[in-house]
C-alpha positions in Angstrom: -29.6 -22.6 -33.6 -27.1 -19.6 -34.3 -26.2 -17.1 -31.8 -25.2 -13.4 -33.2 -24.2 -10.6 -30.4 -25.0 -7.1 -31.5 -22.7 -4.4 -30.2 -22.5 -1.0 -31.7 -22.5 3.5 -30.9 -25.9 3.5 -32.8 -27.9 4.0 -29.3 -31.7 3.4 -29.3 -33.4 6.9 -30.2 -32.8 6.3 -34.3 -33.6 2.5 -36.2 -30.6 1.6 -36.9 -30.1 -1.3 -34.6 -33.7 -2.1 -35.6 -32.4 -1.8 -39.3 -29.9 -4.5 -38.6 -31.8 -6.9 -36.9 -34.3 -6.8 -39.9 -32.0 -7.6 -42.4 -30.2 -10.5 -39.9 -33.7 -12.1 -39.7 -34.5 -12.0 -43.8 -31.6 -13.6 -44.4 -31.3 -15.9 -40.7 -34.6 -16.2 -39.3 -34.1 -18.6 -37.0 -31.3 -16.6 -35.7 -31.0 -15.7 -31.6 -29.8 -12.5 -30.6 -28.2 -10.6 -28.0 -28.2 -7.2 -27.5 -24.8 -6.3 -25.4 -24.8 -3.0 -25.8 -25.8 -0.2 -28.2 -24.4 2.2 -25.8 -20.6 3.0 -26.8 -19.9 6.6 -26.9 -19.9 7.4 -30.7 -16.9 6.4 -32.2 -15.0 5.3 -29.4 -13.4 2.6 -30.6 -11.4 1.7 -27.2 -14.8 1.6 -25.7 -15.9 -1.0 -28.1 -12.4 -3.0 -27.4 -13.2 -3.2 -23.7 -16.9 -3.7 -23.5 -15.9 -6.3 -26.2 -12.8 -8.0 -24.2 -14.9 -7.5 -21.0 -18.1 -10.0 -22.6 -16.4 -12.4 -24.7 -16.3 -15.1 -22.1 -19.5 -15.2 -21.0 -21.2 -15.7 -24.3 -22.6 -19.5 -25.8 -20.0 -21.1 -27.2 -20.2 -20.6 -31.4 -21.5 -16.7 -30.6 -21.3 -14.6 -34.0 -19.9 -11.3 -32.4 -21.5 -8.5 -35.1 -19.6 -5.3 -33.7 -19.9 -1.9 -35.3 -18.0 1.0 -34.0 -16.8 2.3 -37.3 -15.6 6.3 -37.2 -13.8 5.3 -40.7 -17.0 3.4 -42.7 -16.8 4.2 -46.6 -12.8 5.0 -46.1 -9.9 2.4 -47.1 -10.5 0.3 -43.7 -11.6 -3.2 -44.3 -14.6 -5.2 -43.4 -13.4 -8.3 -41.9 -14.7 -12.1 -40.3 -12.9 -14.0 -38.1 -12.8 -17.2 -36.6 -12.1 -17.6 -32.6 -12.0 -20.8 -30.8 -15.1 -19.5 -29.2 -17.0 -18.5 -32.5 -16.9 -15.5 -34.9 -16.0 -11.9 -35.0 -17.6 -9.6 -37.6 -16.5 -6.0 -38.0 -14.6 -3.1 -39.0 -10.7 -3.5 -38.9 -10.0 -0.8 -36.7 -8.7 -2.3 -33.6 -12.3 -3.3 -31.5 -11.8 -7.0 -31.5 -8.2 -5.9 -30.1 -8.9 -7.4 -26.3 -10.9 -10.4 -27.8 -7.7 -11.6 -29.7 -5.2 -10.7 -26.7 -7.3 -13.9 -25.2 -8.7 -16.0 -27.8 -6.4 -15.9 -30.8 -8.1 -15.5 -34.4 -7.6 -18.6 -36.2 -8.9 -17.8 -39.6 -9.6 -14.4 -40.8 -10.8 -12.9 -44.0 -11.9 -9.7 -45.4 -15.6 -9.3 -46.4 -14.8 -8.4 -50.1 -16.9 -11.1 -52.0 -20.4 -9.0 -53.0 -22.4 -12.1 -53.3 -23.1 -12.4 -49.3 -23.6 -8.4 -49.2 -27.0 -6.5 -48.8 -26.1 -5.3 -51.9 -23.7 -4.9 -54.6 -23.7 -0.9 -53.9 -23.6 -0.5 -50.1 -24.0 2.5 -48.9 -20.6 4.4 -47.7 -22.2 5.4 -44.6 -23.7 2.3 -43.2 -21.9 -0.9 -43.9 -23.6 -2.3 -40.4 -26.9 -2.7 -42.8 -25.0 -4.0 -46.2 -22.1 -5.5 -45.7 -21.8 -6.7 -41.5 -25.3 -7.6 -40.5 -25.7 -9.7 -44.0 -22.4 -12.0 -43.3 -22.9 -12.4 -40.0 -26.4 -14.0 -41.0 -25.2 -16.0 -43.6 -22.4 -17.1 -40.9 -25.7 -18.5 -38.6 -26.9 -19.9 -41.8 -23.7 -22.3 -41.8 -21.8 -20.7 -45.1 -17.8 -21.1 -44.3 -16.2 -18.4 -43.3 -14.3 -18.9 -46.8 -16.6 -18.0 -48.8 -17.5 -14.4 -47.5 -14.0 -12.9 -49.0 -10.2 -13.4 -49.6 -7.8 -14.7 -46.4 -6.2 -12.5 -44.6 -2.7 -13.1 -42.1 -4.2 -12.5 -38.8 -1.3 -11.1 -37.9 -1.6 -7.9 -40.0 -5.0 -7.4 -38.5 -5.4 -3.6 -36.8 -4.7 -3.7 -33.0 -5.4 -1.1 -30.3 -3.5 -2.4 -27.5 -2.6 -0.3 -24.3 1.0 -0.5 -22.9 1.3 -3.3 -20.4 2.0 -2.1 -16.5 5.5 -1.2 -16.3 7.0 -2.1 -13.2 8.3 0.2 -10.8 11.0 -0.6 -7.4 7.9 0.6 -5.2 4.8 -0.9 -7.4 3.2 -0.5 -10.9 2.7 2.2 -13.3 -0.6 1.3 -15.1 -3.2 3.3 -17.4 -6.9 3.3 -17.4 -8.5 1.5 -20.1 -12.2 2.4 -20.1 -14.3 4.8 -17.7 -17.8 2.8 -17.4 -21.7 4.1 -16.6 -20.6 4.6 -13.1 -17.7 6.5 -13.4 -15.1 3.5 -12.0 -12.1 3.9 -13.9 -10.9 0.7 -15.1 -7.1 0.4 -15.6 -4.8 -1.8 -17.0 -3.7 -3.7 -13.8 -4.8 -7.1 -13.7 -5.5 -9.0 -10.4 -3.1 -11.0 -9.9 -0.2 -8.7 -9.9 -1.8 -7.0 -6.7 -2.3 -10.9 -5.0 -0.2 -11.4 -1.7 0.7 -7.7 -1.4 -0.9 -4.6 0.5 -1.1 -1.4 -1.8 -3.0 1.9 -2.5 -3.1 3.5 -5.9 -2.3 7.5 -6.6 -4.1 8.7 -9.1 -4.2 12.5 -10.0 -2.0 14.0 -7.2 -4.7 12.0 -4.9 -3.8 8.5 -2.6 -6.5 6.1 -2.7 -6.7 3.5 -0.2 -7.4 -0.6 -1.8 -11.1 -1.5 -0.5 -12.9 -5.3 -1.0 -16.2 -3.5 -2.7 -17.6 -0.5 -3.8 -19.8 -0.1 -0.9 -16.4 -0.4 1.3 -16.0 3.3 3.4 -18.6 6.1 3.7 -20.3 7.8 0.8 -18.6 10.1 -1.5 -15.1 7.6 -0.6 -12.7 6.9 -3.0 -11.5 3.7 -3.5 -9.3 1.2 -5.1 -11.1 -2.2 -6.1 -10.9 -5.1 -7.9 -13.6 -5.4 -10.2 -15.9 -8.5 -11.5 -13.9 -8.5 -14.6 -10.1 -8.5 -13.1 -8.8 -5.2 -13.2 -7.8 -2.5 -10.3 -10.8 -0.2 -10.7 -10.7 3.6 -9.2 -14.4 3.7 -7.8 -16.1 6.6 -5.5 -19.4 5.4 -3.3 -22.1 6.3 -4.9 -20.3 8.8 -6.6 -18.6 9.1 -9.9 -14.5 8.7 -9.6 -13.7 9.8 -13.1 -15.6 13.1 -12.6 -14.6 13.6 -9.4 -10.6 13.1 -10.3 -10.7 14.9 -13.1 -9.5 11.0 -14.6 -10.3 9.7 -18.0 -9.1 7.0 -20.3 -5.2 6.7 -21.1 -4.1 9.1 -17.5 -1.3 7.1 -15.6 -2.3 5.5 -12.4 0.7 4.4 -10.0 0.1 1.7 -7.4 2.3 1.5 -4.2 3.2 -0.8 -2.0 2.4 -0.5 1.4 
């Protein structure tokens, strides 16, 4: 039994997840699915990439990744289908499945241009979740080869949205934040292992803040440097929101120093 992961900026007060789980289960009914999140900030595409990057790992094995964070549906941008070593990724070509691909390399990709497995042979220009993404990803579950959904494509040539790696510095790391989360942590580029076997605090916004083990480290309203559950040097605040309180949103530089 097929798995399909549903991630889109549709939120929950309108029917269009709803939509798009009916038409998955009238063409896959036996399908499972997993709701990840329909909570991305409307067309925030770097959102997507990292809520996407940040999940990939933990899903089954042979997961059908149905993403749809799509600011240019009905434009030139293609509808594409790829093929991981952990499953499939179905989506917009617009740079989401960017973080996915830094780990798990696309082995096979194609673009969804073959109107058989559409809704429709007219989708609509405004919601190609519904006619065009939902539909192949079910006819994925339902075993048809990735082949047959549309013509090959070099995954090479795919659309990336990849942030600057941390630059190295004679006192540290100059790194950028990658995603702000529900909480207000600022995530940043800075994986774990470049801060392993050193002592360091981060600057961020004119402001020092000290490295801590966990968000609860310090009293409330603290600022802190972390290492989050998902790798990366976080800027946090206890029980507080660090993004609001810096003033620090995605793509500002961070600096971490040696100490």
């Amino acid at each position: 039994m097929a798995w399909i992961s549903l991630l889109t900026d549709f939120g929950l007060r309108d029917p269009y997840v709803g939509i798009m789980k009916g038409v998955i289960y009238a063409i896959a009914p036996q399908v499972r699915l997993i709701d990840l999140t329909h909570g991305i900030p409307p067309q925030d595409v770097a959102a997507a990439r990292f809520a996407l990057m940040t999940a990939y790992p933990y899903l089954p094995q042979g997961t059908i990744q149905l993403a749809v964070v799509d600011p240019g549906v009905g434009s030139a941008r293609r509808g594409i289908a790829l093929q991981t070593a952990q499953g499939y990724l179905v989506g917009p070509d617009n740079g989401l499945f960017g973080g996915i691909l830094a780990h798990f390399p696309a082995l096979r990709a194609i673009e969804l241009n073959n109107s058989c497995y559409w809704r429709t042979p007219e989708p609509s220009r405004t919601f190609h979740g519904r006619d065009i993404f939902a539909p192949a990803a079910a006819h994925l579950a339902n075993g048809i080869p990735l082949s047959e959904l549309g013509d090959p494509l070099n995954p090479a040539e795919l659309t990336r949205l990849d942030w600057p790696e941390p630059k190295l510095l004679p006192g540290g790391y100059q790194a950028v934040i990658q995603a702000v989360d529900h909480f207000g942590n600022c995530i940043s580029t800075l994986p774990e292992q470049l801060l392993k076997g050193r002592s360091w605090s981060v600057w961020a916004k004119g402001t020092r803040i000290p490295a801590a083990p966990t968000f609860a480290s310090g009293s409330v309203g603290e600022l802190m440097a972390v290492v989050g559950s998902s790798g990366w040097l976080e800027i946090a605040q206890n029980q507080g929101n660090a993004s609001q309180t810096l003033g620090l949103n995605v793509a500002d530089e961070i600096w971490v120093e040696w100490i």
